[in-house]
C-alpha positions in Angstrom: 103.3 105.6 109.1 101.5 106.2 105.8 102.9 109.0 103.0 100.4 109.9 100.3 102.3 113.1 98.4 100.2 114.8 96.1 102.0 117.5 93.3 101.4 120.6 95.8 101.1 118.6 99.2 101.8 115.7 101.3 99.1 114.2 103.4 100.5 111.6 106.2 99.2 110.0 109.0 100.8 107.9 111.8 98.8 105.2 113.0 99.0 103.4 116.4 96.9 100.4 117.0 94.8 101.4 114.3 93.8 104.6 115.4 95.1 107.5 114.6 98.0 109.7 116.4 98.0 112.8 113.8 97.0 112.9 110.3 98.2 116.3 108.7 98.1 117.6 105.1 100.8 120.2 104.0 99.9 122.0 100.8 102.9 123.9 98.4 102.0 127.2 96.9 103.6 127.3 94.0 106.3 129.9 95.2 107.7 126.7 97.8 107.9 124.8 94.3 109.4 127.1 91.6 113.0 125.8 92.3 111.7 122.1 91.2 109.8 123.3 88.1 111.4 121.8 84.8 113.3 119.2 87.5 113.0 115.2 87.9 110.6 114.3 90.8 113.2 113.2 93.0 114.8 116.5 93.5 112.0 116.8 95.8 112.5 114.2 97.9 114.9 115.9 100.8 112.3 118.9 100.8 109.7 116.2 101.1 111.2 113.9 103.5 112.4 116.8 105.7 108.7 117.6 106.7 108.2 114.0 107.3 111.0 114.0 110.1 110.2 117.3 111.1 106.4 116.3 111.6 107.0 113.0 113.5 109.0 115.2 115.7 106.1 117.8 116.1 103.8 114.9 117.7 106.5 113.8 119.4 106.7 110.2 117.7 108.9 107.8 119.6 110.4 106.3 116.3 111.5 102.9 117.7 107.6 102.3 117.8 107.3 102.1 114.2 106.4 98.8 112.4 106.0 99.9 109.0 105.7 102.9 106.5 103.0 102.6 103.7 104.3 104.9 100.7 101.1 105.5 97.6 102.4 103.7 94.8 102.8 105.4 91.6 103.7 105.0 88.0 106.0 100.9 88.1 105.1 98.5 85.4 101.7 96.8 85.4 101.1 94.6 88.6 98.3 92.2 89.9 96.7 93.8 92.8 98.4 93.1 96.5 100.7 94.6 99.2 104.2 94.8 97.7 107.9 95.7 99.7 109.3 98.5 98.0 112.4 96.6 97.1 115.3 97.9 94.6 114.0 97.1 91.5 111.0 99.2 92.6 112.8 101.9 93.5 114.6 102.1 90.5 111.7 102.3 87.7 110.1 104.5 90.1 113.3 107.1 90.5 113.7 106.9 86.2 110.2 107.4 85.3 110.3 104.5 83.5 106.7 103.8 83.4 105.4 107.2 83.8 106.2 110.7 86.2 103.7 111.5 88.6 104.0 113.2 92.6 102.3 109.8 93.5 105.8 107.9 92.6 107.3 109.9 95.4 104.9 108.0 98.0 107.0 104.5 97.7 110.4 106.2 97.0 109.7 108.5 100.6 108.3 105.1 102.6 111.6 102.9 101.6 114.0 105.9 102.4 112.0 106.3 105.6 111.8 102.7 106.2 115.3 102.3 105.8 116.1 104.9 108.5 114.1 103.6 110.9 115.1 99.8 110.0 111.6 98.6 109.0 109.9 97.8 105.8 108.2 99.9 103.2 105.3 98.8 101.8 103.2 100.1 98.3 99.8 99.0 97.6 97.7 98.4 94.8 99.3 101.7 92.4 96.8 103.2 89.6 98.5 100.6 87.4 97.3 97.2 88.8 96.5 95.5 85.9 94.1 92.0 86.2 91.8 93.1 83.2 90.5 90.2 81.2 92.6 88.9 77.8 89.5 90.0 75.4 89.5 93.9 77.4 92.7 94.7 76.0 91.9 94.4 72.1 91.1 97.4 69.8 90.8 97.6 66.3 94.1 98.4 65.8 97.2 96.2 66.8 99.6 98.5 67.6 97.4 100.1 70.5 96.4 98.2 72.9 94.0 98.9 76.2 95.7 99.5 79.3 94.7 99.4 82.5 95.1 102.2 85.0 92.5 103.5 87.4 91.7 104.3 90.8 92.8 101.1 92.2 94.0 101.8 95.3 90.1 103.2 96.7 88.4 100.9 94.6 90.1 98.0 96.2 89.0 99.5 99.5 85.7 100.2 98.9 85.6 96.5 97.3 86.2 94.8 100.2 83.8 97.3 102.2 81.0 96.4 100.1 81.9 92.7 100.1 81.6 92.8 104.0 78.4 94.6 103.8 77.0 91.9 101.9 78.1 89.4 104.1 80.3 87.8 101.4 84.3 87.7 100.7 85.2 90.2 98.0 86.9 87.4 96.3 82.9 85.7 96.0 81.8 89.4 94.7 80.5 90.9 91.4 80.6 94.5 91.9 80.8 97.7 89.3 82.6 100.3 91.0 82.3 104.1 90.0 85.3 106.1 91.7 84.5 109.4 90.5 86.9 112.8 91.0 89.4 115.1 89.3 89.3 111.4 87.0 86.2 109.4 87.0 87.1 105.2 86.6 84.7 102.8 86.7 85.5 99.0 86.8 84.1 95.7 86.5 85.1 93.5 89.5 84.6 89.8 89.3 85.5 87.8 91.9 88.1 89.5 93.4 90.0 91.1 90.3 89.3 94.3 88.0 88.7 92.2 84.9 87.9 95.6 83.2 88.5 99.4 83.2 88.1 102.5 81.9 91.5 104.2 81.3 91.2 107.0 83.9 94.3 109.0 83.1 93.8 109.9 79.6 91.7 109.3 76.5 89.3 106.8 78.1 85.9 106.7 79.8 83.8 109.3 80.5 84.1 112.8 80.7 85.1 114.6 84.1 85.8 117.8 85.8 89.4 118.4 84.1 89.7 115.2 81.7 88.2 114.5 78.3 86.7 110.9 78.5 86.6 109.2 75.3 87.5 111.2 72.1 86.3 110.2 68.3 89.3 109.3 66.6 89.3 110.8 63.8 88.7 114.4 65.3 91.4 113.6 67.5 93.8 113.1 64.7 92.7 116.1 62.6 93.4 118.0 65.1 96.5 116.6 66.0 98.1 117.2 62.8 96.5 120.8 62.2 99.4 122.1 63.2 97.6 124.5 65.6 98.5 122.4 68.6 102.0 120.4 70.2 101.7 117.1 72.3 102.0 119.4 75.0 98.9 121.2 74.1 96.8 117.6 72.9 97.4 116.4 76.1 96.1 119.7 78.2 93.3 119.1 76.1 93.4 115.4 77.2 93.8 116.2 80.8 94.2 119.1 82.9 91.8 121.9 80.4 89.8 119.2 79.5 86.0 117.9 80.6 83.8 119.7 82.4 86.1 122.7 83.5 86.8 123.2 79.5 83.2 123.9 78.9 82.6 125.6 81.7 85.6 127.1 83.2 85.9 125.5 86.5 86.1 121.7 87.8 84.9 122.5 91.0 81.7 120.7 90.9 80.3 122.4 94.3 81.0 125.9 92.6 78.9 124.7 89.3 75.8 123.1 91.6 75.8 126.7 93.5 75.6 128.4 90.2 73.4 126.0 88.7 71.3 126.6 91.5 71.4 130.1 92.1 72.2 131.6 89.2 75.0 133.8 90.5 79.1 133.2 90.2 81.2 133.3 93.0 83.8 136.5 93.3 86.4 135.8 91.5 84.8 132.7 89.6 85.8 131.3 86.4 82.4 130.1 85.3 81.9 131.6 81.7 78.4 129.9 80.4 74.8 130.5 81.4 73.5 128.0 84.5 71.7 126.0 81.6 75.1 125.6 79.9 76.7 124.5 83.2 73.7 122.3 84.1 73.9 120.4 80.7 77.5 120.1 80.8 77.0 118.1 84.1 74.4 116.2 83.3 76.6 114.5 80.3 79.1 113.7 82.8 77.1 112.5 84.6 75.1 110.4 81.3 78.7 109.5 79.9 79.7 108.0 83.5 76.3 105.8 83.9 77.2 104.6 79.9 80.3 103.1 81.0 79.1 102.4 83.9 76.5 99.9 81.8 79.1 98.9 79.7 80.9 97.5 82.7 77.6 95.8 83.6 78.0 94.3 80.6 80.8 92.5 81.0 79.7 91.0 84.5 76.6 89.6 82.3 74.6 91.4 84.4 74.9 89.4 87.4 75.8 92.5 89.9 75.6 92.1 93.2 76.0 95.7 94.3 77.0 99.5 92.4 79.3 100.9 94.4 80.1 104.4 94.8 83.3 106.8 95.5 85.3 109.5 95.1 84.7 113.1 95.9 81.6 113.3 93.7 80.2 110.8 95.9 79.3 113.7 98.4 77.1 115.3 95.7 73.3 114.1 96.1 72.5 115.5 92.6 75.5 113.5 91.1 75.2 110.2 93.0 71.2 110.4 92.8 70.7 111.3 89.1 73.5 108.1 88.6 71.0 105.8 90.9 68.5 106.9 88.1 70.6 105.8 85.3 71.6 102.3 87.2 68.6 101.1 88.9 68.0 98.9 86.6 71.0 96.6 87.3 70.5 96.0 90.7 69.0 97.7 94.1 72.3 97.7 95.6 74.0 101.1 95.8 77.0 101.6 98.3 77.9 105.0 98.6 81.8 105.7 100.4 82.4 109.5 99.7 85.6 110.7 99.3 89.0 108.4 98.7 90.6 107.7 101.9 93.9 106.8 100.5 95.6 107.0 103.9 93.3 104.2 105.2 93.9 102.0 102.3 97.5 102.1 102.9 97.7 101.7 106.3 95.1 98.7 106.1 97.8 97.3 103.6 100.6 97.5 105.9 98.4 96.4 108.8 97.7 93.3 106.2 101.3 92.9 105.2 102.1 92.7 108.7 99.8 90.5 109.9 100.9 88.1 107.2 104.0 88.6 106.0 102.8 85.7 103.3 100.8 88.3 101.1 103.4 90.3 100.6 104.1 90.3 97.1 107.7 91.1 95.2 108.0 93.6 92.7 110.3 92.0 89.8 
């Protein structure tokens, strides 16, 4: 069984013989959530876990036939990449928000409580905090801050090891610069099996995206910090969530902008407030700012790249992943494209992994 909770949904999947028995996705409107708002995440864990039970029993699941449930791993201390049993001290930094709060922490708290129901083990893999970047990736300029690593690790892992195969080669044998690209837009440097460098995808880092604002000068940032127009709170909005794309143009929905782009006309109801050449530039620097890192990351491998690899929901866009081919062809000829981020398959290919050989299974300390 894999659980991959989002902040207004849950998307699971129960796999048998590695093919699918459901896969389901129940979204929250936010009148099913208002009784958590201002609450710790794990308030919502009976609500949560009681559509779990109540959907195995939908399908009819015989529970005794489960081997393992895969939980999405959220916000635990930084880790190498791997399969890892939710153990105790797991569950505690994840249930304190030691590290960070996000919905995705409920994926590994859900599979162990699950797990430990059914008498089987949880398993997390590869969180957006696996952290194998390189000693020299983590300097800046000043001391006190250092780079951290936290990206789409979970997909780009996956996509890794796809590419690898289509290569005929072992991921572990593979240089490969990786664009997952989304909500948050990461791009990573992958040499020989580990993400030696990132771009911080979660806030002030990398390129600009739909609702985050990519890299920020400095000093602007501070200014306005200490204008006394604005609280962290409001920084952070400005950081991620009204940030990017949907800040200049008032929506994130990339389809929505390439319609208007297009066309010329605005949905009903749309937030769109520019002119289609507004919109259109505004893309096109995402789109500029992502093949710049992208480069960057190119950089690192020395150049020796044996494929670009791309993912994410932007992935379905032609314009986005074509224009970025334009950008990039100069590295290599070798473009992947795996649209979307099948999170569920990652997981369950984990556990499949774990179970296979319990050997890899690594221990969260």
């Amino acid at each position: 069984m894999v659980i991959n909770p989002g902040s207004t949904s849950d998307d699971i999947g129960y796999y048998k013989n590695g093919k699918p028995v459901f896969e389901t996705i129940s979204r929250y409107s936010s009148a099913r959530l208002k009784n958590f708002v201002g609450k710790e995440l794990a308030a919502q864990i009976p609500f949560r876990k009681k559509f779990l039970l109540d959907t195995l029993k939908k399908y009819k699941v015989n529970l005794k036939e489960i081997d393992a449930v895969a939980g999405r791993g959220g916000f635990v201390k930084p880790v190498e990449s791997g399969v890892y049993k939710v153990n105790d001290a797991m569950m505690k930094d994840l249930q304190s928000g030691r590290y960070g709060s996000h919905p995705s922490s409920l994926g590994s708290v859900l599979a162990r409580e699950m797990g430990d129901a059914l008498g089987v083990p949880a398993f997390m893999a590869d969180p957006v905090v696996v952290d194998e970047m390189a000693p020299l990736a983590r300097y800046t300029g000043v001391p006190e801050i250092r780079r951290k690593s936290i990206f789409h690790a979970l997909n780009q892992k996956r996509v890794a090891r796809l590419a690898a195969k289509k290569l005929g080669k072992k991921y572990e044998n593979c240089n490969l610069l990786i664009i997952h690209a989304g909500g948050g837009i990461s791009v990573a440097a992958h040499k020989n099996g580990r993400a030696v460098d990132v771009s911080e995808a979660y806030e002030g880092s990398g390129p600009m995206t739909p609702i985050r604002s990519g890299f920020i000068p400095g000093l602007d940032l501070a200014q306005m910090c200490f204008s006394g127009k604005y609280t962290l709170h409001d920084i952070r909005l400005k950081m991620r969530g009204k940030a990017g794309v949907a800040a200049h143009t008032g929506t994130a929905d990339i389809q929505e902008l390439e319609n208007f782009i297009k066309t010329g006309k605005k949905q009903k109801n749309s937030a769109v407030f520019c002119t289609p050449a507004k919109a259109k530039e505004v893309y096109d620097a995402m789109i500029y700012q992502t093949a710049k890192e992208a480069g960057a990351a190119a950089a690192v491998l020395k150049g020796k790249v044996d494929a670009v690899v791309l993912t994410g929901g932007l992935a379905y866009s032609k314009y986005f992943t074509g224009e970025l081919k334009k950008y990039l062809g100069f590295i290599t000829n070798k473009f992947f494209t795996y649209p979307g981020g099948d999170e569920k398959a990652a997981l369950r290919e984990a556990a499949e992994r774990a179970l296979e050989n319990p050997s890899i299974i690594k221990v969260y300390k």
